[in-house]
Backbone bond lengths (Angstrom), bond angles and torsions (degrees), N, CA, C in turn:
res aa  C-N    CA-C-N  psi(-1)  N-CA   C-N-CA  omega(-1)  CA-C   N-CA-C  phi
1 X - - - 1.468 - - 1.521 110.87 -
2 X 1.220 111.47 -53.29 1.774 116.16 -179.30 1.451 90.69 -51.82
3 X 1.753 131.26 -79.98 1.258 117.39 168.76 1.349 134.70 19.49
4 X 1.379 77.40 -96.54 1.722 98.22 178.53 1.659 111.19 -60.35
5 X 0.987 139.75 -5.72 1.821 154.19 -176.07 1.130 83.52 -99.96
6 X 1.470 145.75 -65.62 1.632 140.38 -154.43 1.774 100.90 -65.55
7 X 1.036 89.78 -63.41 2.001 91.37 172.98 1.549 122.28 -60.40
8 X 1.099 126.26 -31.57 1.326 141.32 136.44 1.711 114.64 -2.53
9 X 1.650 88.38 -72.65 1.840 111.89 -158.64 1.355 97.99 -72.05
10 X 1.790 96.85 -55.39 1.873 101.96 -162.02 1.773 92.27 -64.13
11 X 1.249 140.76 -51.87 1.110 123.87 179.65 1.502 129.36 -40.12
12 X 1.148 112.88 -51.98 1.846 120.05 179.66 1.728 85.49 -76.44
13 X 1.524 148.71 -43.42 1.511 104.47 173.53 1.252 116.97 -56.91
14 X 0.805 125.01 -34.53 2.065 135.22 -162.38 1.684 78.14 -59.61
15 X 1.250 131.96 -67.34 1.327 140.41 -176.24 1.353 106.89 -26.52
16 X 1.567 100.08 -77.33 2.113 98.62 165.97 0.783 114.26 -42.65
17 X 1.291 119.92 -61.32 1.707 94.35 -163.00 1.615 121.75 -62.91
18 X 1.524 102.24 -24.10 1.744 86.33 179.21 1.397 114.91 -77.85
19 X 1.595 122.50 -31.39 1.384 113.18 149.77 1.286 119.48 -19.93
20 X 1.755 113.51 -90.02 1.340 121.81 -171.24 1.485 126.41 -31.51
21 X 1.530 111.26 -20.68 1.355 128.51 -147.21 1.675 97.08 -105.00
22 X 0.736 86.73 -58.46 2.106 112.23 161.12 1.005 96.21 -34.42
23 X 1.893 137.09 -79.91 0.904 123.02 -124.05 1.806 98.84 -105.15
24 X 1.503 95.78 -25.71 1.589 113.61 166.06 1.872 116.32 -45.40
25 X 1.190 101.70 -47.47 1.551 114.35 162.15 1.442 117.09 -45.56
26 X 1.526 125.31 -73.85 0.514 149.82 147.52 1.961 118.36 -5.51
27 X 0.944 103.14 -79.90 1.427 126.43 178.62 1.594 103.16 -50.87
28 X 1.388 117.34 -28.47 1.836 118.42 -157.46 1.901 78.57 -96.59
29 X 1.377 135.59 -23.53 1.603 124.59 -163.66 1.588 76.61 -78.58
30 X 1.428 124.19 -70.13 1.388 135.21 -112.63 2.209 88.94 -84.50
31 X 1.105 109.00 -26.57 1.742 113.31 -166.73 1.326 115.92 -74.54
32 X 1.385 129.75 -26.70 1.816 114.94 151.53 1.363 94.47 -85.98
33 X 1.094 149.51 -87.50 1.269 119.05 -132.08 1.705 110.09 -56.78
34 X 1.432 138.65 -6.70 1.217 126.08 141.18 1.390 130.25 -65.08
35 X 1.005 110.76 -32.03 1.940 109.30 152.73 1.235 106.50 -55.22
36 X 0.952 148.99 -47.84 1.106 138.17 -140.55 1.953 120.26 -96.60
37 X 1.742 74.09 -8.72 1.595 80.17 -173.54 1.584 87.85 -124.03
38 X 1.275 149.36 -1.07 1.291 151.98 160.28 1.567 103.48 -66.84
39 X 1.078 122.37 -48.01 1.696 140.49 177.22 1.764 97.68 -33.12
40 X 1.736 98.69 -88.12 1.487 91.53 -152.64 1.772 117.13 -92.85
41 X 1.739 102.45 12.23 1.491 126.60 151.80 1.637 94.50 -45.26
42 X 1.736 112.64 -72.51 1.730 115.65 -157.68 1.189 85.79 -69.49
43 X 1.662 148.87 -25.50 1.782 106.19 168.02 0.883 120.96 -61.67
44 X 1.327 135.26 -44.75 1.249 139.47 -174.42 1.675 124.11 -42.11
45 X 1.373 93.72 -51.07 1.674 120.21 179.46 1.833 101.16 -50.58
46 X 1.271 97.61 -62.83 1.731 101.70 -179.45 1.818 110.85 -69.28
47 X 1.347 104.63 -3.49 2.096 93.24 -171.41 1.292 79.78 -118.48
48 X 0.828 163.32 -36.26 1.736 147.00 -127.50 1.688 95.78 -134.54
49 X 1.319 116.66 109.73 1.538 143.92 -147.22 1.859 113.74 -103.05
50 X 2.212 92.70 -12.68 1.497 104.69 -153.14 1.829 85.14 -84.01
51 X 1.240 115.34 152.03 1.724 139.58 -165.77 1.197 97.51 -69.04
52 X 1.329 121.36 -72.99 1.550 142.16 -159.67 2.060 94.63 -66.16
53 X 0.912 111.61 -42.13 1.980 127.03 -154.02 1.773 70.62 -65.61
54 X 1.615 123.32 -73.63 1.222 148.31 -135.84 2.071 92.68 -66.85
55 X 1.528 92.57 -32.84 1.773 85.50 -173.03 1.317 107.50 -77.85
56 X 1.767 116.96 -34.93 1.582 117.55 170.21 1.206 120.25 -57.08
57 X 1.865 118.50 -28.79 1.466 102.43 177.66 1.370 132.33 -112.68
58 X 1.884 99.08 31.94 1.033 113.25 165.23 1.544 105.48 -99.79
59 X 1.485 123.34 -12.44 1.427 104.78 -171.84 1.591 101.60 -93.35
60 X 1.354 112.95 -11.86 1.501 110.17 170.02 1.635 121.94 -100.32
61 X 1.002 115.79 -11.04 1.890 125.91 152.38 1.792 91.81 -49.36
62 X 1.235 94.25 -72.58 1.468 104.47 -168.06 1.396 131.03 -34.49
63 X 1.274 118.52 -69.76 1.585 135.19 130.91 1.390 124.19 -13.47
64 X 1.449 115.68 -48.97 1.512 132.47 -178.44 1.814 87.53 -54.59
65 X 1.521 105.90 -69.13 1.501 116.26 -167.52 0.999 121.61 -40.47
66 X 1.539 121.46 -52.24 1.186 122.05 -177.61 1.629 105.10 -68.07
67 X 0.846 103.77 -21.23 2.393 87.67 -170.20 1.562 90.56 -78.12
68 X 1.291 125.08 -49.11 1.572 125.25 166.01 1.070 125.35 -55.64
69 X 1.763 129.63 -1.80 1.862 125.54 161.37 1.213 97.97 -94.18
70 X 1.568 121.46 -22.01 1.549 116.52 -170.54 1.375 113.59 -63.39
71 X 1.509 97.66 -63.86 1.156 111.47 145.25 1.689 166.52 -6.07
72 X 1.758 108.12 -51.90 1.191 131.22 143.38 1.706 115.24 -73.37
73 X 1.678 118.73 -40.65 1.052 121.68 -178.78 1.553 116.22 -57.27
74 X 1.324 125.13 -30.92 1.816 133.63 174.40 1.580 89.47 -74.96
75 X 1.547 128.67 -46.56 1.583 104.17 -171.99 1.451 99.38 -61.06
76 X 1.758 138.62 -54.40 0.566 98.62 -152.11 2.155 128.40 -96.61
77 X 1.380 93.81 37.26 1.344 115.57 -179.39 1.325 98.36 -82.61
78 X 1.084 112.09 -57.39 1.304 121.81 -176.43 1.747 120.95 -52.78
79 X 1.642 120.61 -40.61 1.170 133.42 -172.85 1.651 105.72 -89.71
80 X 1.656 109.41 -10.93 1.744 111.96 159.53 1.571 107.64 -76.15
81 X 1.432 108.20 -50.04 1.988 90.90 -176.99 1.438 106.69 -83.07
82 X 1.134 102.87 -28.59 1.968 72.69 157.48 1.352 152.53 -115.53
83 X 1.977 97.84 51.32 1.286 132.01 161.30 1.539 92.08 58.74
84 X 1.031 114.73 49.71 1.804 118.65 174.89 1.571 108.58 -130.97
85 X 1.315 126.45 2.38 1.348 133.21 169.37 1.784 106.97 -80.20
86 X 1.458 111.53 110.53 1.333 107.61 152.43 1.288 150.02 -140.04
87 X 1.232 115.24 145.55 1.276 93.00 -153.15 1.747 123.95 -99.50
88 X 1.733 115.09 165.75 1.776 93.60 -167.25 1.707 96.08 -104.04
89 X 1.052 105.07 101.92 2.078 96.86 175.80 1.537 117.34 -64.30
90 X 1.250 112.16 144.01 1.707 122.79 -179.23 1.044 87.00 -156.96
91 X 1.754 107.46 166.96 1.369 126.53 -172.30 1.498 94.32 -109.30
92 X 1.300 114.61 116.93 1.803 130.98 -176.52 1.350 91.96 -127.04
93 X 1.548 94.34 149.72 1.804 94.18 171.59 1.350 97.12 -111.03
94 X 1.029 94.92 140.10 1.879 97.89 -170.35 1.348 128.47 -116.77
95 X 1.335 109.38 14.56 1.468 132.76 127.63 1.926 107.50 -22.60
96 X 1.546 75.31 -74.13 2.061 70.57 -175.92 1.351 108.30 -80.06
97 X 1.203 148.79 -10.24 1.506 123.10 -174.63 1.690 90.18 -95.13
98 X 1.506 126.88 -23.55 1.469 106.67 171.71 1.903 115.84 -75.44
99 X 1.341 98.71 -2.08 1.360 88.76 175.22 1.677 110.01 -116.21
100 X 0.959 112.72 2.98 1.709 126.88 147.29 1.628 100.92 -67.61
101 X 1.492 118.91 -76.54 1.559 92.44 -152.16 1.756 103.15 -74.46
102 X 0.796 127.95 -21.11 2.109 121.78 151.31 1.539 89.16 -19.63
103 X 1.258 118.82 -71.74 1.956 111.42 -153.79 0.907 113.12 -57.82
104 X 1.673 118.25 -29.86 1.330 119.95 -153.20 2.318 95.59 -94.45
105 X 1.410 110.52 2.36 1.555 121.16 154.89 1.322 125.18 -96.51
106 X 1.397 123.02 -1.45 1.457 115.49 -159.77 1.325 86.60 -77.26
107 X 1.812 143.57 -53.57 1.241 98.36 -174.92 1.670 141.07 -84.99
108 X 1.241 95.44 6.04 1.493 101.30 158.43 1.454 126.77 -71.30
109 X 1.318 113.32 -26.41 1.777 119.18 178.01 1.436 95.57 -97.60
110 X 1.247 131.35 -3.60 2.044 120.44 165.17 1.611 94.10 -72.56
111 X 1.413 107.42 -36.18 1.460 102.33 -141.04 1.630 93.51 -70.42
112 X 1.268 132.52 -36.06 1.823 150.48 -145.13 1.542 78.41 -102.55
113 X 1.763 134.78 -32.10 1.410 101.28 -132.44 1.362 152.27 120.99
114 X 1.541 106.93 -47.26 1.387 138.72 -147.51 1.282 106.06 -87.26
115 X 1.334 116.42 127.57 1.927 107.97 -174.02 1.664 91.72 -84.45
116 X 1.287 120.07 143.94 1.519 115.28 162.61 1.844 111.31 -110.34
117 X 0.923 105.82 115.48 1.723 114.85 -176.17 1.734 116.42 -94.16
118 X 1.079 115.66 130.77 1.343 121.15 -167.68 1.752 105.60 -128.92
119 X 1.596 105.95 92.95 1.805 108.30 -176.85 1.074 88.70 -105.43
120 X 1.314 99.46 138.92 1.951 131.36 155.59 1.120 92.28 -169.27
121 X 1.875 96.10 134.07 1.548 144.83 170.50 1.598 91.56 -74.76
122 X 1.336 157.41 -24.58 1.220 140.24 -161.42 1.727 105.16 -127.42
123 X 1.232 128.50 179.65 1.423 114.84 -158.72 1.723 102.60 -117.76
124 X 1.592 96.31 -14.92 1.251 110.13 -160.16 1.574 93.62 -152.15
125 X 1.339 103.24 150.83 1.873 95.93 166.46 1.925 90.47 -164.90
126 X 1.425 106.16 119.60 1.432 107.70 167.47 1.481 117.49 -94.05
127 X 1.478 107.03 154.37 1.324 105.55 -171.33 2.035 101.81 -154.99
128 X 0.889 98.62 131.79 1.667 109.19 -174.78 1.819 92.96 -58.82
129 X 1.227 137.29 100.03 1.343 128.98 158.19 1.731 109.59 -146.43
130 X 1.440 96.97 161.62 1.680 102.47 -174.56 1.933 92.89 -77.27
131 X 1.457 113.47 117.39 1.255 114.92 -177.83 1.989 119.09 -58.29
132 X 1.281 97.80 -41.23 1.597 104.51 178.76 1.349 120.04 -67.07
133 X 1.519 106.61 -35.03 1.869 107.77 161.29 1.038 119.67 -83.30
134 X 1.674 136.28 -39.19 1.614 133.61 168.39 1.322 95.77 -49.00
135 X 1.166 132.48 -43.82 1.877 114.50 175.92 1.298 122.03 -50.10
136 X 1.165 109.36 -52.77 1.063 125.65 -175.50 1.216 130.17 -65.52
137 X 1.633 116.77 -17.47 1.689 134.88 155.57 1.654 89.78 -61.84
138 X 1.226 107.60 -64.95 1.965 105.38 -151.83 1.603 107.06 -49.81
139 X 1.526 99.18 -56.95 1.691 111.79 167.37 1.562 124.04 -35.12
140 X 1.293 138.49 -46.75 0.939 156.23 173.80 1.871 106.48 -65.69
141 X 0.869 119.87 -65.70 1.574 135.41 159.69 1.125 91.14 -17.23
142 X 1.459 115.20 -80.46 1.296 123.44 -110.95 1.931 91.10 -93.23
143 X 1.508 113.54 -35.50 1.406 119.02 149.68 1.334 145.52 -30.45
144 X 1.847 89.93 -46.49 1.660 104.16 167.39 1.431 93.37 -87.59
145 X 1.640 160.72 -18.04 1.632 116.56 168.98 1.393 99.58 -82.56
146 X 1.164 125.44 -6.12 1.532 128.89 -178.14 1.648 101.96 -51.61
147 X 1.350 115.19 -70.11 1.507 153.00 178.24 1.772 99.43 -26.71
148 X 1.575 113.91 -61.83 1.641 121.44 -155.59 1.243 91.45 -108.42
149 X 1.666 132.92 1.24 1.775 113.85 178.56 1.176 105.68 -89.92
150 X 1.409 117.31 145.60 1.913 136.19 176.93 1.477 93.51 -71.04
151 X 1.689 94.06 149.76 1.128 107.44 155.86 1.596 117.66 -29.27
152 X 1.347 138.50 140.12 1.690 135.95 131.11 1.948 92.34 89.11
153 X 1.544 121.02 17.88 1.490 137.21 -167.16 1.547 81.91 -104.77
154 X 1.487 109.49 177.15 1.369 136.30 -157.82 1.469 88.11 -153.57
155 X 1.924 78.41 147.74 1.593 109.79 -172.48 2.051 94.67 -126.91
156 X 1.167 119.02 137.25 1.237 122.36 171.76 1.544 114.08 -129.72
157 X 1.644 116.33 133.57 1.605 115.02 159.05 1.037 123.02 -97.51
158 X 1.454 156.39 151.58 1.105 139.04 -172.10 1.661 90.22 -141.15
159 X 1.648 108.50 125.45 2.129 82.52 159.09 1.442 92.08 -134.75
160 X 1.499 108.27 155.33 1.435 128.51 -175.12 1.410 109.96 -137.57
161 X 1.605 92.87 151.11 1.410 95.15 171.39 1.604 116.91 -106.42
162 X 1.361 148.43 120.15 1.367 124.36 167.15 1.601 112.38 -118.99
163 X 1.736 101.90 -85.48 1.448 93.90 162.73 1.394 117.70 -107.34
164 X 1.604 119.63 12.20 1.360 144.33 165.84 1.056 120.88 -145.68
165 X 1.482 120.56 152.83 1.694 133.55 -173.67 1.728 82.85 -45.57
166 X 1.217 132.23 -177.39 2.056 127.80 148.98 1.429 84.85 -177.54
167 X 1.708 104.70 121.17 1.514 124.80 160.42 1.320 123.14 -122.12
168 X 1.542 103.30 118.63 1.412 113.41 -160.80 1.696 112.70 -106.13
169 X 1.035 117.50 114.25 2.155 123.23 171.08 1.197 96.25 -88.51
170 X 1.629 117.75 117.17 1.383 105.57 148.39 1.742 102.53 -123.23
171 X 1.321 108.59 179.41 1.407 128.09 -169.75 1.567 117.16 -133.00
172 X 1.182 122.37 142.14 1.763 131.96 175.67 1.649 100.43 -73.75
173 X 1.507 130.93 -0.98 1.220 139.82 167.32 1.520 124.29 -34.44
174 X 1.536 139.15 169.95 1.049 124.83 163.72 0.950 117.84 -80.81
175 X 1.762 116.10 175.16 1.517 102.27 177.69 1.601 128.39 -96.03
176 X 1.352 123.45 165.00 1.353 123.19 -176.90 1.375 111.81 -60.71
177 X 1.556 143.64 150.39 1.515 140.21 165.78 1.673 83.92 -74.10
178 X 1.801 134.23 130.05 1.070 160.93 89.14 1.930 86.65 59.01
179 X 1.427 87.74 -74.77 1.918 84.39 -143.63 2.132 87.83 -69.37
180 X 1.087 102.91 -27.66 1.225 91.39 -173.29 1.285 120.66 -72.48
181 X 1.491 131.94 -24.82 1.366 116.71 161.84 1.598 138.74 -22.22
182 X 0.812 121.66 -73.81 1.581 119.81 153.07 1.496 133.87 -4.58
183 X 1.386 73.70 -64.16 1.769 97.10 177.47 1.043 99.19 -29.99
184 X 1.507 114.23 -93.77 1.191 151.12 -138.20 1.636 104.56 -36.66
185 X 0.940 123.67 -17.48 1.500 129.27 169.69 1.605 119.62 -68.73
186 X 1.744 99.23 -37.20 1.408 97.89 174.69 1.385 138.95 -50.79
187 X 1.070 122.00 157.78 1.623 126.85 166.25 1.316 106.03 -53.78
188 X 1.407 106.88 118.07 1.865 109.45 159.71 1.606 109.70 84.25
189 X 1.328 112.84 -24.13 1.347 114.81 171.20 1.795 114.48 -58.21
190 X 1.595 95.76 118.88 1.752 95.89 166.31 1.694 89.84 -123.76
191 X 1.707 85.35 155.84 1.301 114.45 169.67 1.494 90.70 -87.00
192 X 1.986 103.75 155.42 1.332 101.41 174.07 2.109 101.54 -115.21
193 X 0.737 108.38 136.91 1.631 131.04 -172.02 1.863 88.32 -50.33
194 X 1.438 101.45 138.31 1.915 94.20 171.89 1.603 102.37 -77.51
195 X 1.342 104.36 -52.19 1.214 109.08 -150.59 2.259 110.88 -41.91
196 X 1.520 105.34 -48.31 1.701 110.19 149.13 0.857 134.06 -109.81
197 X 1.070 124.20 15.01 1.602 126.35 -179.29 2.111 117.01 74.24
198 X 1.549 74.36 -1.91 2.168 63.78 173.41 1.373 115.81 -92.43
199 X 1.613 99.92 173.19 1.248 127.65 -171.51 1.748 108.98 -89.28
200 X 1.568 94.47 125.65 1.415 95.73 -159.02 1.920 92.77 -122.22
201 X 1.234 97.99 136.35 1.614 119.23 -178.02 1.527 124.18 81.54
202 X 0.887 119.89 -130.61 1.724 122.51 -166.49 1.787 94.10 -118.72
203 X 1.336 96.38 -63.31 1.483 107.67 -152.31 1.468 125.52 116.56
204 X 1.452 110.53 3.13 1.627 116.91 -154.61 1.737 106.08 -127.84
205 X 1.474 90.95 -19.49 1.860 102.88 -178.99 1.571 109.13 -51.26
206 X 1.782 102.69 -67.22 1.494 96.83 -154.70 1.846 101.44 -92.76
207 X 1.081 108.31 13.70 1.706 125.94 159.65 1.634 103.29 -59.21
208 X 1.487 91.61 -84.63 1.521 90.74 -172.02 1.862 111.92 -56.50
209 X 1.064 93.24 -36.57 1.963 92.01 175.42 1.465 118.90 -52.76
210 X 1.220 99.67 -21.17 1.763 102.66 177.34 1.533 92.17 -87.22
211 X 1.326 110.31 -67.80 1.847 99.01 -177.37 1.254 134.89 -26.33
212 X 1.507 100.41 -51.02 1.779 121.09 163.11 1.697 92.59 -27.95
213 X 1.766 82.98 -97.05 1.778 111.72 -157.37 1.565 90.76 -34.59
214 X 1.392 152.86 -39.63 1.299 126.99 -161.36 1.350 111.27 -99.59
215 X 1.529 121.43 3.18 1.648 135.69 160.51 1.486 106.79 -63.12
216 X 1.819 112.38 -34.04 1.316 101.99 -164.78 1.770 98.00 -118.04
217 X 1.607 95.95 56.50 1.130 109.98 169.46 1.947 112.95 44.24
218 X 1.007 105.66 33.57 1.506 117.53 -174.94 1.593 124.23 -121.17
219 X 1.152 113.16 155.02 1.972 113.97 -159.03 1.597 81.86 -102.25
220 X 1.536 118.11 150.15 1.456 116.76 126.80 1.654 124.06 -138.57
221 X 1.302 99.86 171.32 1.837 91.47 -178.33 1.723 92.31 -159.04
222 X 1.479 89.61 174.94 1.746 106.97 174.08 1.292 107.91 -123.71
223 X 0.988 102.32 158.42 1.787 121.65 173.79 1.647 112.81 -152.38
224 X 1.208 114.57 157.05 1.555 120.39 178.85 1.329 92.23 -92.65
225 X 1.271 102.33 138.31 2.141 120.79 155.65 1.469 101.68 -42.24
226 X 1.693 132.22 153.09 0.776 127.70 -142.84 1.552 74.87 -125.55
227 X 1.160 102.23 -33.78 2.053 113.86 -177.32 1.304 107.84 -99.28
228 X 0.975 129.40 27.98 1.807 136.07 -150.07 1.496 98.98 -118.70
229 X 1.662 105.70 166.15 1.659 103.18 169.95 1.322 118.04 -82.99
């Protein structure tokens, strides 16, 4: 039985990795020629003054971005297993960079609906972290309650101090099935949506978000609302 469990495991990694490898390929064709067309998109945005022109080339800036975080996000999967991710620590208060990347959702939560709420008891709170990857935990988060919130639903941040910094996202979302919590951290793992049964995201978001958070010496986990849908 152990046996058969050992061949099991090493088989589904062999699996990742040819995924990763796949999509890593992949990712090295597709990442200039999205520079390249993200480039003279943002001239446009700053020279071209017309209302309607300015709303079309914000929904394709936008779009542009995301295939380019997906994107950086497989490099940087890749530069965690092979112990080549590092990170630069400074003391940021992250009060404001969590209420920076909030702005950088408001028009995604107009568009759904979604109130996004931002509580802290303190005005300011510093914390030794690499600023471009602590974003990039919140961003990712904040995407996946993006992903499972209803129309006209609410998004909340909460950060506290007690006997640790602790910043909590929750969502008016449904809830997780029990065994699958866990998961959801894995590589390649998608949850599938009830409402049709599809497969929603990559699988690679809250992967690397765990990698992050445990680079900066930090825990995370999920739980269902206890008062929640």
């Amino acid at each position: 039985k152990k046996q058969h469990e050992l061949v099991e495991r090493q088989q589904a990694e062999k699996i990742n990795e040819a995924k990763l490898q796949f999509f890593i390929n992949i990712a090295h064709e597709i990442r200039t020629p999205m520079s390249l067309v993200i480039s003279p998109l943002q001239q446009l945005m700053s020279q071209d003054k017309d209302t309607d022109r300015q709303r079309n080339y914000s929904i394709i800036n936008r779009n542009a971005q995301r295939i380019l975080r997906l994107i950086n996000q497989l490099m940087d999967i890749r530069k965690i297993d092979k112990g080549q991710m590092t990170l630069m620590f400074s003391e940021n208060d992250i009060i404001k960079v969590i209420d920076n990347v909030c702005g950088d959702f408001e028009q995604q939560m107009k568009h759904k609906n979604i109130s996004l709420e931002f509580h802290h008891e303190m005005k300011s709170l510093k914390l030794w972290i690499d600023p471009s990857n602590f974003d990039k935990i919140i961003v990712n988060i904040l995407s996946n309650a993006l992903k499972f919130t209803p129309q006209n639903g609410n998004i909340s941040i909460t950060v506290e101090t007690k006997d640790v910094a602790a910043i909590s996202i929750s969502d008016s979302g449904s809830k997780i099935d029990e065994k699958e919590i866990e998961r959801i951290f894995g590589r390649f793992y998608q949850i599938r949506k009830s409402q049709d049964n599809s497969n929603v995201g990559t699988g690679i978001g809250l992967h690397l978000t765990r990698s992050l958070v445990e680079l900066h010496h930090g825990d995370i986990h999920a739980e269902n609302n206890i008062n929640g849908p």
